[in-house]
C-alpha positions as CSV (number, residue, x, y, z in Angstrom):
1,X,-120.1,-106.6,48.1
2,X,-117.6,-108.0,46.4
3,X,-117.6,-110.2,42.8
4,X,-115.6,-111.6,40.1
5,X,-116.3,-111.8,36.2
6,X,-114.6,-114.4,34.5
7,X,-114.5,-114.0,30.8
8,X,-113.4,-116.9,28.3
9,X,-112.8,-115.3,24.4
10,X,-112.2,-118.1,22.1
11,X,-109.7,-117.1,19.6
12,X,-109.0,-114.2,21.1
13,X,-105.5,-112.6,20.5
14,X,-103.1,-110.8,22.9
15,X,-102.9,-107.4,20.3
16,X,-106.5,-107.8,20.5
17,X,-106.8,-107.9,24.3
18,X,-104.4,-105.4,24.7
19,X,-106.5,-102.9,22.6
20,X,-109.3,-103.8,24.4
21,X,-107.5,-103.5,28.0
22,X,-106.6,-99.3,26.7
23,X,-109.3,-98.7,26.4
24,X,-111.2,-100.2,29.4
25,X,-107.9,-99.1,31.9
26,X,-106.7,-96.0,30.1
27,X,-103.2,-94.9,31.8
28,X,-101.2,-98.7,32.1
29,X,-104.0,-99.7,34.8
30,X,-103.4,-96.7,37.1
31,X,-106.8,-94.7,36.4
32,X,-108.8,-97.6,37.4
33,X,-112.7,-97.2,37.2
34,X,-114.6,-96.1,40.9
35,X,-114.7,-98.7,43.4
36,X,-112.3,-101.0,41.1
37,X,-109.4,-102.6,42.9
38,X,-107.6,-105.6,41.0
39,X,-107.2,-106.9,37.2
40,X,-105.9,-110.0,36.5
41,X,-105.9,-112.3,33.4
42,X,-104.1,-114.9,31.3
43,X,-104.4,-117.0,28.6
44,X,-106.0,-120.5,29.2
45,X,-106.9,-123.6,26.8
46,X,-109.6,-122.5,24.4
47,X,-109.1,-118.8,25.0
């Protein structure tokens, strides 16, 4: 199965998302978690 979380952060900085994205994808992205395939984001109004 197969799903999508969308996550809006209000206020939310890129030196704080990059701290966050670190720790949550250690190794630039390349030690992603089991099962795991894609990351994407972006900025967007309000967030």
């Amino acid at each position: 199965m197969a799903f999508a979380i969308n996550h809006l952060w209000p206020g939310g900085t890129q030196e704080q998302y990059d701290a966050t994205i670190a720790v949550v994808h250690p190794n630039g992205g390349a030690d992603l978690p089991k099962g795991q395939l894609f990351h994407a984001a972006g900025p967007c109004e309000g967030g």
